[in-house]
C-alpha positions as CSV (number, residue, x, y, z in Angstrom):
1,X,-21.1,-17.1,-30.5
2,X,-20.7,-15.5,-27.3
3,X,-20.5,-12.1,-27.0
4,X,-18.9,-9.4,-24.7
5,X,-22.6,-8.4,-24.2
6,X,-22.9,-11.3,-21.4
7,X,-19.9,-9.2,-19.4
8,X,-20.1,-6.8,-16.7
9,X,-19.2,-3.4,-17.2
10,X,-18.8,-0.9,-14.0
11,X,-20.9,2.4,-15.0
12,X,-19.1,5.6,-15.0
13,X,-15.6,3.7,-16.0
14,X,-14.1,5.1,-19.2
15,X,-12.5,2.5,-21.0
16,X,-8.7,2.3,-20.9
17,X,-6.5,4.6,-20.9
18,X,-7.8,6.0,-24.1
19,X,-7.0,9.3,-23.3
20,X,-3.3,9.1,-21.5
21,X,-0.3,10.5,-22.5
22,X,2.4,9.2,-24.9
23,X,3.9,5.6,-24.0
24,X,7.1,6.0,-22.1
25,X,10.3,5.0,-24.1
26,X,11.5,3.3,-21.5
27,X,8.6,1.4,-19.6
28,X,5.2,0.2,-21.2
29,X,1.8,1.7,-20.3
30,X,-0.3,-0.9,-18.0
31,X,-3.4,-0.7,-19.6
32,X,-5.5,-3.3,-17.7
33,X,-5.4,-6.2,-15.3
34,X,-7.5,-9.2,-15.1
35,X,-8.1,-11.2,-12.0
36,X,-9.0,-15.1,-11.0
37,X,-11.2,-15.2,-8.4
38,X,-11.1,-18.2,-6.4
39,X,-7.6,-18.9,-4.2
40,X,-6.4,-15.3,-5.9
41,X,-9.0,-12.7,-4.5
42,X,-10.1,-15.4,-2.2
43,X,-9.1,-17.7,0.5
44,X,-9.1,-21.3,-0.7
45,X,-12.2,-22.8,0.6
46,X,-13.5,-25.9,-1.7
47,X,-11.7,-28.8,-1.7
48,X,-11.0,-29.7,-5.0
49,X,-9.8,-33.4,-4.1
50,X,-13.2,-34.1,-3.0
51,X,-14.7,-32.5,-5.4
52,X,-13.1,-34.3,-8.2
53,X,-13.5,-37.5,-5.9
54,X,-17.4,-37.4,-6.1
55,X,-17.6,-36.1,-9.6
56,X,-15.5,-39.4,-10.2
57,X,-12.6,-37.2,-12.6
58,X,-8.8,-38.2,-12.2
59,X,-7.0,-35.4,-10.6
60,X,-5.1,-35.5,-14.0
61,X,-7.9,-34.2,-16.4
62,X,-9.7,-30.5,-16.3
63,X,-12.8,-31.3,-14.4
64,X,-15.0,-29.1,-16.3
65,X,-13.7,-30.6,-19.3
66,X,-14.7,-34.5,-18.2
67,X,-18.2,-33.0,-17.0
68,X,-18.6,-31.9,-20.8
69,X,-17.9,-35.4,-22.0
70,X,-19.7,-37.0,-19.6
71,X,-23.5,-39.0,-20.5
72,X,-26.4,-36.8,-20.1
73,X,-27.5,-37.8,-16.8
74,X,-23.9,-38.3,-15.1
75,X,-22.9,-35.1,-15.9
76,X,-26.3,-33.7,-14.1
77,X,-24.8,-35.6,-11.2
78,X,-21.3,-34.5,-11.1
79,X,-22.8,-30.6,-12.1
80,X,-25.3,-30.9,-8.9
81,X,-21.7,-31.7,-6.8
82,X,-19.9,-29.2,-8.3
83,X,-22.7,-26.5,-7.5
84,X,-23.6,-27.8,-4.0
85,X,-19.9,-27.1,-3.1
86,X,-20.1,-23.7,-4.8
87,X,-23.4,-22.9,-2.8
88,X,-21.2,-23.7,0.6
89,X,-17.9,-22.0,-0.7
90,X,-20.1,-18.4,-0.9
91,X,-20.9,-19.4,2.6
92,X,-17.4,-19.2,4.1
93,X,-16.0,-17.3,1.2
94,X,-13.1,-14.6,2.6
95,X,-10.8,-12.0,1.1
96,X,-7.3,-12.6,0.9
97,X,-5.1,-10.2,3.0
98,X,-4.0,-8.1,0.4
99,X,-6.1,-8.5,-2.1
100,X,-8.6,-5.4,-1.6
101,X,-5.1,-3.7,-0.8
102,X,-3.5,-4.7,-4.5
103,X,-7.0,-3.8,-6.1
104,X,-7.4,-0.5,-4.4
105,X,-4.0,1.2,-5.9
106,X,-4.8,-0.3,-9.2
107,X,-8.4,1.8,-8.9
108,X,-6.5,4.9,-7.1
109,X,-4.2,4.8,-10.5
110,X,-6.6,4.6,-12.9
111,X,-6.1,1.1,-14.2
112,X,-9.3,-1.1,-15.4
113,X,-9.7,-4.6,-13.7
114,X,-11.9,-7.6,-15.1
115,X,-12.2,-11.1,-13.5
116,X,-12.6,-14.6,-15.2
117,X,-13.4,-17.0,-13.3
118,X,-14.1,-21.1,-13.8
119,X,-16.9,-20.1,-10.8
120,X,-20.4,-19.3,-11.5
121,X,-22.2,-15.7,-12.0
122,X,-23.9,-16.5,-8.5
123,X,-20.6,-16.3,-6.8
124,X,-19.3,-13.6,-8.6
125,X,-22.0,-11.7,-7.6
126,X,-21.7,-13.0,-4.4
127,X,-18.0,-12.0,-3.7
128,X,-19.1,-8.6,-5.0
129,X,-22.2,-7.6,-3.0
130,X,-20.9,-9.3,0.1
131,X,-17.2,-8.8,-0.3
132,X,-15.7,-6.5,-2.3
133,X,-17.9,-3.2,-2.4
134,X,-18.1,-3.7,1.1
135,X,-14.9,-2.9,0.9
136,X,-15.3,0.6,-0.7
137,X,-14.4,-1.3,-4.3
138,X,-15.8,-0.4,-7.7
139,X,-17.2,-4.2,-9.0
140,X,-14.9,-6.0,-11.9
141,X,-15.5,-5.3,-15.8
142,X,-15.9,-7.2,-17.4
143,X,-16.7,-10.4,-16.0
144,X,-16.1,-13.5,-17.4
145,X,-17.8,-16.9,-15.8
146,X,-18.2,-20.1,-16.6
147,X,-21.9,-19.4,-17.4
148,X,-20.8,-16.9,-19.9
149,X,-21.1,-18.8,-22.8
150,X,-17.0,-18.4,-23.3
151,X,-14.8,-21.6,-23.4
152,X,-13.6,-21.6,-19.6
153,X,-9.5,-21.0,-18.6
154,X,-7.0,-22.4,-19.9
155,X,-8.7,-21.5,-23.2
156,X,-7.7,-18.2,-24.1
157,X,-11.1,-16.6,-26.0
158,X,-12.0,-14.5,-22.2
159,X,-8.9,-12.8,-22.1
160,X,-9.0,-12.0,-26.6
161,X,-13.3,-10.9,-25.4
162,X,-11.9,-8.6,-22.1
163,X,-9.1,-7.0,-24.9
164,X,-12.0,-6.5,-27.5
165,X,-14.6,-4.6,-24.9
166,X,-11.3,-2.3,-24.4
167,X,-10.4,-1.8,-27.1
168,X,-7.0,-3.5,-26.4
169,X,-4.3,-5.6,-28.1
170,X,-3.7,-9.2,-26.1
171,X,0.1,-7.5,-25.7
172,X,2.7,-7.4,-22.8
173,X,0.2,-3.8,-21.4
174,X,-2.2,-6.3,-20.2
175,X,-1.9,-8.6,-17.2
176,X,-3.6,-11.7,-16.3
177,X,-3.1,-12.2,-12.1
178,X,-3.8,-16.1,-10.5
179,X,-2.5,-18.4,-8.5
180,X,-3.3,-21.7,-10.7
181,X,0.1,-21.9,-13.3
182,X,-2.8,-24.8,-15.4
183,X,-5.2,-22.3,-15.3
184,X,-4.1,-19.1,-14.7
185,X,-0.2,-18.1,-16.1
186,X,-1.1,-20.7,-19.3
187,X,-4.5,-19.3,-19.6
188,X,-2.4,-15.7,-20.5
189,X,0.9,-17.2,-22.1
190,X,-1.8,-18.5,-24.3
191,X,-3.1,-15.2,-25.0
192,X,-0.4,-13.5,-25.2
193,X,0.0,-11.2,-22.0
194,X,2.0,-10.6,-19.1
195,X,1.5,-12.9,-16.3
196,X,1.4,-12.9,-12.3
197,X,1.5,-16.0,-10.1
198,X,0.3,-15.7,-6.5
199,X,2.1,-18.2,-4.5
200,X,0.6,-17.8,-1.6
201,X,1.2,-21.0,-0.2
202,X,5.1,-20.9,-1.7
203,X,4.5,-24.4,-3.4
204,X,6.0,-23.2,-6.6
205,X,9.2,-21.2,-5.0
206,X,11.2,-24.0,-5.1
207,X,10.4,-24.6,-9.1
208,X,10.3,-20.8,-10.2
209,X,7.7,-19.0,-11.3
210,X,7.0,-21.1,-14.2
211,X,7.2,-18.7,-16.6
212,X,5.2,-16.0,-14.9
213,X,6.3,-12.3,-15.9
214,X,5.9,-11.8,-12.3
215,X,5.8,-13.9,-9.2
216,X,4.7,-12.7,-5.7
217,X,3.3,-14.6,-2.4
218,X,0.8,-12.0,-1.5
219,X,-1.1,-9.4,-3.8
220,X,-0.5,-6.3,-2.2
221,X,3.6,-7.1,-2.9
222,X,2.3,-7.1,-6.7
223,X,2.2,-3.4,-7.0
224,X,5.5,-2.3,-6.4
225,X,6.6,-4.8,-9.0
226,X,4.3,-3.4,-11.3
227,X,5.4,0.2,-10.5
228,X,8.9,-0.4,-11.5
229,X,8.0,-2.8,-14.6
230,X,5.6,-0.4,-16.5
231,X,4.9,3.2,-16.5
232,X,2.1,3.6,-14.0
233,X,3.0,7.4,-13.2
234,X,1.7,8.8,-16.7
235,X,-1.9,7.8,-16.7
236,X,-2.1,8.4,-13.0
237,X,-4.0,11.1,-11.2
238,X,-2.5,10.4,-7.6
239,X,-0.8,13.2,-6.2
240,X,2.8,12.8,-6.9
241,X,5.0,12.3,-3.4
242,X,7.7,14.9,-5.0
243,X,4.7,17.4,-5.5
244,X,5.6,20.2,-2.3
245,X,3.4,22.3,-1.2
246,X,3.5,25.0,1.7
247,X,2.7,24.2,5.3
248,X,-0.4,25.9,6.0
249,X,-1.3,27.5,9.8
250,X,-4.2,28.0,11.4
251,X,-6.8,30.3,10.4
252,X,-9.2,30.3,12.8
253,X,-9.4,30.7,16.3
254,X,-10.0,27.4,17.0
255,X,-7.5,26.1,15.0
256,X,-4.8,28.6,17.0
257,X,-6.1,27.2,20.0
258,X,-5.8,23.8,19.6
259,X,-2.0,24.4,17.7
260,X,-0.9,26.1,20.8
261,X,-2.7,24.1,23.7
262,X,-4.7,26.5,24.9
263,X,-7.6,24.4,26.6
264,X,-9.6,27.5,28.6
265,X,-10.1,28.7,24.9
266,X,-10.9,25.5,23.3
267,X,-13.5,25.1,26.1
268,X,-15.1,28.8,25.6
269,X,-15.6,28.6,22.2
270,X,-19.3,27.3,20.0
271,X,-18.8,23.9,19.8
272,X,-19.3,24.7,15.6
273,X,-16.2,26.5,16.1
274,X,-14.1,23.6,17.3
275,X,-15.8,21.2,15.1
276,X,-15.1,23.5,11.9
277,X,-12.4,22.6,9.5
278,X,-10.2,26.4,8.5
279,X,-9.0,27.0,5.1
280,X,-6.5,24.6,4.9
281,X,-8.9,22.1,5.6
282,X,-7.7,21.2,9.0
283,X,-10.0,20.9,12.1
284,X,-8.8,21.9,15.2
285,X,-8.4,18.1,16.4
286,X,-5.9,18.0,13.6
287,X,-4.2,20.8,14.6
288,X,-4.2,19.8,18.0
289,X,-2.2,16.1,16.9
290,X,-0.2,17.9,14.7
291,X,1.1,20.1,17.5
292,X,1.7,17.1,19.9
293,X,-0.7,18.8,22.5
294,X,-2.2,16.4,24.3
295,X,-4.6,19.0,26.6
296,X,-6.0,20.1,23.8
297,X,-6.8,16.6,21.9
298,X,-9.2,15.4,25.4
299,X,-10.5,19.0,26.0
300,X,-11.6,18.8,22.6
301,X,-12.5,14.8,22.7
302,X,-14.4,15.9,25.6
303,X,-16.1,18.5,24.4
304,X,-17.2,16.2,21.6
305,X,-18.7,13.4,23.7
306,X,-20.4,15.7,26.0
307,X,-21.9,17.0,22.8
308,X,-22.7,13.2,21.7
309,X,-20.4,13.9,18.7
310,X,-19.4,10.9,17.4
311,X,-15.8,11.3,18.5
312,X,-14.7,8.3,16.1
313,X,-16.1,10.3,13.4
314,X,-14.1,13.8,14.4
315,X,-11.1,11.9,14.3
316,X,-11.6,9.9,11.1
317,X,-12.1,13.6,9.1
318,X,-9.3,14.1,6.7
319,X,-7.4,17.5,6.6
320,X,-4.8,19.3,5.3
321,X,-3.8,17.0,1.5
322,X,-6.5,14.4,3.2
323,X,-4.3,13.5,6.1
324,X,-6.1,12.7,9.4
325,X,-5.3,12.8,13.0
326,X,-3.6,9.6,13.4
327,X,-1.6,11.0,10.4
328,X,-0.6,14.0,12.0
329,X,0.3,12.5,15.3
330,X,2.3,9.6,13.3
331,X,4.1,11.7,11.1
332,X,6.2,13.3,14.0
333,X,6.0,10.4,16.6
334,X,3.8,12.2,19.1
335,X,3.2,9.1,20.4
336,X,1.1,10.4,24.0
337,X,-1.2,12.2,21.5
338,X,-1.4,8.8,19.2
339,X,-2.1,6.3,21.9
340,X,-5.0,9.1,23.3
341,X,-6.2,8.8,19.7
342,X,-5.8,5.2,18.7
343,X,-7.9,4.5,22.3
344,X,-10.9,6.0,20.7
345,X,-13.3,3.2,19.5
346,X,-14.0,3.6,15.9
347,X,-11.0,5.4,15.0
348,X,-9.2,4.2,11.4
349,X,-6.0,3.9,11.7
350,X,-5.9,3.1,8.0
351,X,-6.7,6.4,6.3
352,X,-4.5,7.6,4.0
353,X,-3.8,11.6,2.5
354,X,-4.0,11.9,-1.6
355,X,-0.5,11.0,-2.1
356,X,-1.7,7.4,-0.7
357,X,0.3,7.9,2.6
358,X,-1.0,6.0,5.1
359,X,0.1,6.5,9.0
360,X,2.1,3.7,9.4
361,X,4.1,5.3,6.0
362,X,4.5,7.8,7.8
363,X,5.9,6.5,11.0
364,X,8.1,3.9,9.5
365,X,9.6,6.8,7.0
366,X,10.1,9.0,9.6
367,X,11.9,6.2,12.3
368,X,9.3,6.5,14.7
369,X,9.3,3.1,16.1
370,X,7.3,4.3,19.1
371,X,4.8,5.1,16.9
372,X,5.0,2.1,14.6
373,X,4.3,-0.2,17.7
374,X,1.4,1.9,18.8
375,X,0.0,1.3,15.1
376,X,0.5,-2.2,15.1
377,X,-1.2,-2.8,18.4
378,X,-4.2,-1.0,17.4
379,X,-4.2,-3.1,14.1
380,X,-3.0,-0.9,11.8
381,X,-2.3,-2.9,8.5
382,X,1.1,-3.6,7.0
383,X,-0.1,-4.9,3.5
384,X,-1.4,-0.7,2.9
385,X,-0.2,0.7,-0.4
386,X,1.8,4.2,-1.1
387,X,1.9,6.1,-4.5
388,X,4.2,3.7,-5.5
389,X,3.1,0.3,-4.2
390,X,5.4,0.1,-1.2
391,X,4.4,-1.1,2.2
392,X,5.1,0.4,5.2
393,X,8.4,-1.8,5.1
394,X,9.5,-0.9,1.8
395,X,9.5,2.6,3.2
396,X,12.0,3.0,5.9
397,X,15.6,3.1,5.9
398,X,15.5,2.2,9.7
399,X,16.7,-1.8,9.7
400,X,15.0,-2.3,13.1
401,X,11.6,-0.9,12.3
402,X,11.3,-3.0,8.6
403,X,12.3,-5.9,10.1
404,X,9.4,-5.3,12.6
405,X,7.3,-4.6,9.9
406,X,7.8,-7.6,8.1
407,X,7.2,-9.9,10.6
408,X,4.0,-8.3,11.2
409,X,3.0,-8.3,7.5
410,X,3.9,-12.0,7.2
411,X,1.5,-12.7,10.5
412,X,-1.4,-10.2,8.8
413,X,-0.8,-12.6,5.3
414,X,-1.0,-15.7,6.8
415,X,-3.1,-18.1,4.8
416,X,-4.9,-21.1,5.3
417,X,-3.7,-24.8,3.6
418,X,-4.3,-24.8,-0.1
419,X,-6.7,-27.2,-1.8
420,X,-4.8,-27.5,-5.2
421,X,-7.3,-27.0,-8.5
């Protein structure tokens, strides 16, 4: 019998939610979310028709299934074609816009993820060494492959072995996300859970979600969904957007200097001084975008270069309730200091404060279309993920800019043809 002992489990997680605060009597807790890999996280890249062409399996039967029942020495066959194509999907083998994006906030909140997978431990491994921590991302826990020892999806005995190692109930507080409705949304109906379809493609929106809790064409559009479905807020230890807190000043002379513009000062003082973050955790470059002043963002950016700072580095340093530079300058659409900025090679544009505000938040809640252009044509991304698992377009009330914003998220989601499992 296979046990949990053949799974993955990220060190330094504590298992779910153990700890949290009474279930809300309106919303239910979500506890944990488990992933598909392949054509969820993923972009489609094996092609399944040919892969059930040379195993010789009707497109009609499970594949993994007819290899199973297969004579000893065909099935060796039709296992050396299924792994040859594996081999050569971890070659081309790409995120999914949105996916890190959906992941990330479930991390940032606290929620555990696993992944089961019909793939093998080799590309599991693969996605995570090449792919996902990469991508600043704590690895999947547990893991469930098809070399696990576990009957593979549909079969429900991962998802009742992922509940068991956290100490979970196969109830509506867990999720099971893919984009197969065989193999994923059955594979948790089965078990019991709530369900997520990824329709990437939008081959299912004309037949519904079939019978998916939830139904979305990109991940990072999951989240908001989630956010108003379950109670996300109480286990959370993001900084709530309603949480105020005083605008500091500056405290140093630096700092002064660049608030107010004054260059011959900026230019006098030890370049430690002008590097230095004050009290409130600003540095003067922050304080120089948050003022707007332009003279004092290239005296400094000067200074810096001519110092062989890396200036990409000064402006990437997070301030004041972790907001950057780029935030500052977004925030209240000083759009000569952001375009100075955004020229700088190496400068993120996708850096967000604690309360997971990112710039282009910030410029689409404020109607700063100026700045929202200047964002986009620097590549800012649209698929980024507040507190509440908005996009920049769910977080304006200007028509013009979330329109903009929408047609640019849709371009940054585009997806290749899907090869049907």
């Amino acid at each position: 019998k296979a046990t949990v002992s053949v799974l993955n489990w990220p060190r330094g997680c504590a298992l779910p939610h153990t700890h949290m605060a009474m279930r809300s009597a309106a919303r239910p807790l979500l506890r944990g979310v488990v992933f598909d890999m392949d054509g969820t996280l993923t972009k489609p890249n094996l092609d399944f028709g040919e892969m059930y062409r040379r195993c010789g399996v009707p497109r009609s039967e499970d594949i993994l299934e007819a290899v199973r029942r297969m004579p000893p020495a065909e099935a060796e066959k039709a296992k050396a074609v299924i792994d040859d194509m594996e081999v050569e999907g971890r070659r081309t083998m790409e995120l999914f816009p949105g996916a890190a994006d959906c992941c990330r906030w479930l991390q940032a909140h606290g929620i555990p993820t696993a992944l089961v997978t019909r793939n093998t431990a080799a590309s599991v491994a693969h996605f995570h060494a090449a792919l996902w921590e990469p991508a600043g991302l704590r690895p999947f826990g547990p893991v469930i492959c098809r070399d696990s020892g576990l009957p593979p999806k549909p079969k429900p005995a991962a998802l009742h072995a992922i509940a068991e190692a956290w100490d979970l109930r196969c109830d509506e507080s867990l999720l099971m996300v893919g984009d197969s409705v065989a193999y994923d949304i059955a594979f948790g109906r089965e078990a019991g859970v709530a369900t997520a379809l990824v329709d990437s493609s939008q081959r299912h929106s004309a037949e519904g979600a079939h019978g998916a809790t939830f139904c979305v064409d990109n991940l990072a559009l999951l989240p908001r969904q989630l956010w108003q479905h379950y109670d996300v807020e109480a286990a959370s230890d993001v900084l709530a957007g309603s949480a105020k807190h005083e605008k500091p000043t500056p405290t140093t002379a630096a700092g002064a200097a660049a608030s107010s513009g004054d260059v011959d000062t900026l230019m006098a003082l030890p370049l430690a001084e002008v590097m230095s973050a004050d009290a409130s955790g600003n540095t003067p470059l922050i304080w120089a975008a948050d003022a707007g002043s332009t003279a004092a963002v290239k005296a400094l950016q000067a200074r810096y270069a001519a110092a062989e700072v890396d200036v990409a580095d000064a402006l990437n340093m997070r301030g004041f309730l972790g907001a950057t530079a780029v935030s500052r300058a977004s925030r209240y659409g000083h759009t000569e200091v952001l375009e100075l900025l955004l020229r700088t090679p190496g400068v993120d544009c996708d850096i967000s404060n604690e309360k997971m505000q990112y710039p282009l938040h910030f410029a689409a809640f404020k109607k700063m279309p100026a700045a929202v252009e200047l964002l986009l044509r620097a590549g800012a991304s649209c698929l980024v993920l507040d507190r509440k698992g908005r996009t920049p377009a769910e977080d304006t009330s200007d028509e013009a800019i979330r329109q903009r914003l929408l047609g640019a998220r849709s371009a940054q989601a585009a997806v290749p043809d899907v090869h049907e499992p």
